[in-house]
N, C-alpha and C positions, 0 to 999 in steps of 0.2 A: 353619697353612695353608700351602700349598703354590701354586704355579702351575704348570699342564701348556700344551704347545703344543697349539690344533687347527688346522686348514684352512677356510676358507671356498672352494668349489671349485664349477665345473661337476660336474654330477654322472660321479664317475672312473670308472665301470663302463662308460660308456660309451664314452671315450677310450679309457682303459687295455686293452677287454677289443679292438677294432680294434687295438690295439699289438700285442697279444697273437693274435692269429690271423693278422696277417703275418708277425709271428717263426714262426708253423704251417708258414702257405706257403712260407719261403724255408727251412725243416729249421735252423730254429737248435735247435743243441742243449746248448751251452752258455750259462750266462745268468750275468756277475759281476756283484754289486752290492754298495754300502757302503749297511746301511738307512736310508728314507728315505721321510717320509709322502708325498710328493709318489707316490711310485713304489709304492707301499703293495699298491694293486690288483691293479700286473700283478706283483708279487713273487710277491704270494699265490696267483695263476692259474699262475704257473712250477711253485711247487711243489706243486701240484694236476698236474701234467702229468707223466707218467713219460718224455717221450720229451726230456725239458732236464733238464737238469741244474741247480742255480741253486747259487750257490757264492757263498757268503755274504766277503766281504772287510774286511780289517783298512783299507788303505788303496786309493783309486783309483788308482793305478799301478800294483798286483799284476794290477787288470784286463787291463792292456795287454799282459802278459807272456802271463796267461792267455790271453786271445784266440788270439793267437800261437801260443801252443804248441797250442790246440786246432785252429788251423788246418793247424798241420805231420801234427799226428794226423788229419784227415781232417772234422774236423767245424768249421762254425759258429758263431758266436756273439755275443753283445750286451753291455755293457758298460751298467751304468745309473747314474748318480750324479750330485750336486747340482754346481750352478755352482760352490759353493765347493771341490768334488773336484776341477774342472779345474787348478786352482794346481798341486795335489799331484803333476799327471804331465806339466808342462811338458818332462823331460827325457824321459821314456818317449815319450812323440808322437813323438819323434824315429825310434821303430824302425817304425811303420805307412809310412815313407817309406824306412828301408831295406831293409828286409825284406819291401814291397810283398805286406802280407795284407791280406786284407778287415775293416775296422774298422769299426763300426759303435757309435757311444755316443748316449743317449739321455740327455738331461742336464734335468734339472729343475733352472727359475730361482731365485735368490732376490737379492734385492738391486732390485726391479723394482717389480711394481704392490703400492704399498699394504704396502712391507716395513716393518717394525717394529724389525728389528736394524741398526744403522748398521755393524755388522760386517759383513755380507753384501753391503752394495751396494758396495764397490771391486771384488771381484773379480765379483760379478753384473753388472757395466760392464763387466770387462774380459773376459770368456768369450768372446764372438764374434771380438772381435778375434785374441786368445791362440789359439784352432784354427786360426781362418785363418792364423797367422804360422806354424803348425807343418804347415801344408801340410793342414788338413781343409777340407773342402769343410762349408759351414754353413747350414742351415734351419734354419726356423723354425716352430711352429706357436701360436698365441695364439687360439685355439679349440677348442671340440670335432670342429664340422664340419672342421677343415682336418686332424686330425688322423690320419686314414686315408691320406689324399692325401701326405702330406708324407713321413708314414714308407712308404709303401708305395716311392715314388718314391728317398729314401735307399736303402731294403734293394737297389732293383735297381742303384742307382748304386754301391754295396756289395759287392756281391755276385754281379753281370754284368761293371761294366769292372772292378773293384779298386778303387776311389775310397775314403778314407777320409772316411767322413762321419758328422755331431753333428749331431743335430736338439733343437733348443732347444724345450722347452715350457715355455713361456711362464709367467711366475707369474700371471697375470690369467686363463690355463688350469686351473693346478693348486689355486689359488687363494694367496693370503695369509695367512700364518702370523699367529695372534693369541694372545696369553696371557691365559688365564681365570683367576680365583682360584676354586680348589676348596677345597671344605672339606676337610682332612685328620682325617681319624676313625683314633684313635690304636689299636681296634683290630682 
C-alpha cells in the first residue's frame, strides 16, 4: 500500500477560474509555477490558454528572475507557488525592490488550518512576515467570496503604481492537505 496526498477545499473552479480571468484582464502573459495542488486549477486553465505562457519551474526563485526578465521583454506576469517556496527566494525579493518591476506572486498556504506536516507550519508562520521584510506589500484571502476582490485589487496595486505584491490564500481556502491509504494494485 501506498499513501497519496488529497485536498479538502472550497470548490477551486470557482476561486481559481476568478484568479484566472484577472490575470485575462490585466494581459498577463507569462505564468511561473513550481506544481502544486493547491494551484492545480488555474495551472490547468494557463495552459488551456494560448495567449500565457506557463513555465513550469525547478525552484521558486527562477520565478523572480523570470518575471523580470519578462517584464524587460515587454510582457506580464505571475509567479505562483506554496508558502514553503517563499523560504527558497528570500535573496531573489531583493531585485522586485531594485529593479522596481511589477511582481505579483500568488502563494498557496500550508502550515495553517488543519495542517498535517509539522514541516510546513515554521515557514507557513513565517510567509507574511518574510514578504513584508523584503518590502512586498501582503493580502490576504481565506475565502472564495474574498477571492476576486483581493486579487483583483493586487494586480492593479501590481501593475498600475509597481507595488510588489503576494496574496496569501489561505489554507482554510485551498483546503488541507490529508493522506489517504490507497490500495496499491501491483499491476
Amino acid at each position: 500500500m501506498h499513501r497519496r496526498a488529497e485536498t479538502s477545499s472550497e470548490p477551486a473552479a470557482l476561486w481559481a477560474d476568478d484568479i484566472f480571468d484577472i490575470m485575462r484582464r490585466f494581459a498577463v502573459r507569462q505564468v511561473a509555477y513550481v506544481p502544486d495542488a493547491g494551484h492545480a486549477r488555474l495551472i490547468e486553465r494557463v495552459h488551456g490558454e494560448a495567449s500565457m505562457r506557463p513555465v513550469a519551474l525547478t525552484t521558486e526563485e527562477e520565478g523572480i528572475a523570470l518575471l523580470a526578465g519578462a517584464w524587460l521583454g515587454g510582457q506580464r506576469g505571475v509567479l505562483l507557488m506554496q508558502s514553503s517556496g517563499v523560504g527558497n527566494c528570500i535573496n531573489m525579493l531583493s531585485l522586485t525592490q531594485t529593479c522596481r518591476f511589477p511582481f505579483l506572486t500568488l502563494v498557496t498556504m500550508r502550515g495553517e488550518w488543519g495542517e498535517f506536516n509539522p514541516w510546513q507550519v515554521p515557514m507557513g508562520s513565517a510567509t507574511p512576515a518574510v514578504l513584508e521584510l523584503a518590502g512586498l506589500k501582503v493580502l490576504r484571502a481565506s475565502s472564495a467570496d474574498e477571492v476576486r476582490d483581493v486579487v483583483e485589487a493586487a494586480a492593479a496595486q501590481v501593475y498600475n503604481a509597481c507595488t510588489p505584491t503576494a496574496v496569501l490564500l489561505s489554507q482554510r481556502l485551498i483546503g488541507a492537505k490529508v493522506f489517504t491509504k490507497a490500495d496499491h494494485d501491483p499491476q
